[in-house]
C-alpha positions in Angstrom: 122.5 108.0 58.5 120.1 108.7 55.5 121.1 105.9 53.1 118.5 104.1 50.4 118.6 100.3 50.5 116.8 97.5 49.6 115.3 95.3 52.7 117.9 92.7 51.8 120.8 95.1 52.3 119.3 96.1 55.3 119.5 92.2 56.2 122.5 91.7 54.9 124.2 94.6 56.9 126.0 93.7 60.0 125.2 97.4 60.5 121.4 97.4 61.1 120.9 93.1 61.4 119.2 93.0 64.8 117.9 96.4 65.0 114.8 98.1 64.5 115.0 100.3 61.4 113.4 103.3 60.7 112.9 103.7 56.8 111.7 107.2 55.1 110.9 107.2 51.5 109.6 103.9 51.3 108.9 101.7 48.1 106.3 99.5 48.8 105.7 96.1 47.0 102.9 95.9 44.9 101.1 92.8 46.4 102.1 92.4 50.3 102.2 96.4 50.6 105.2 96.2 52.7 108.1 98.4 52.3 110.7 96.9 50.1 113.1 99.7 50.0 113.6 103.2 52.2 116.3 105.3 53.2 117.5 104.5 56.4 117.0 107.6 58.8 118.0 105.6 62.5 118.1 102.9 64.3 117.9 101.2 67.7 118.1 97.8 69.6 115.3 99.2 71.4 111.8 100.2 69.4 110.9 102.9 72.6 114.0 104.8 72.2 113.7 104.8 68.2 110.3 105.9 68.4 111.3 108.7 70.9 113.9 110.1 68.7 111.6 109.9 65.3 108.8 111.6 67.1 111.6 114.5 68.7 112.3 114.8 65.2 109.4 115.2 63.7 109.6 112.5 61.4 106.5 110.6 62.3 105.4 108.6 58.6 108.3 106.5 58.9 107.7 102.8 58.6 109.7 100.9 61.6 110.7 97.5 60.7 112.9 94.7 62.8 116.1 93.9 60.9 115.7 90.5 61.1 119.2 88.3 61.0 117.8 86.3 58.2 119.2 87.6 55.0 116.0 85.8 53.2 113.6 87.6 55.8 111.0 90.0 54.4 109.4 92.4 56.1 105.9 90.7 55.8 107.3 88.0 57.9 109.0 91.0 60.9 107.0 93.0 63.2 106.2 96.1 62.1 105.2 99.5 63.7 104.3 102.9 62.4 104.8 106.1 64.7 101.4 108.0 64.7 
């Protein structure tokens, strides 16, 4: 699945829209400090299973966002999560 995209692709994307996303790599914007862009390591329609499979995997610094189905949505206005 590893694939970089902007939060708007990810919104955009019939793909992820309605999922939670786990992003890797993120770039963060400079005033809301919320990713902006990541590459796309899973996803779930359920944020327990996601979480599960990031932590059997060992990647546990990915920021987990909702895909919202608004194209204009940004990821200030989604819940977020972060797997500790």
């Amino acid at each position: 699945m590893d694939r970089h995209m902007s939060w708007k692709e990810l919104c955009c994307s019939d793909l992820y829209r309605g999922l939670w996303v786990a992003l890797d790599n993120c770039r963060y914007d400079a005033k809301t400090k919320k990713p902006v862009a990541g590459v796309v390591v899973d996803a779930d329609e359920e944020l327990a299973e996601l979480a599960r499979r990031m932590r059997q995997n060992g990647r546990c610094s990915c920021a987990i966002l909702f895909c919202d189905e608004d194209p204009l949505a940004t990821p200030a206005a989604t819940p977020a999560a972060r797997i500790a």
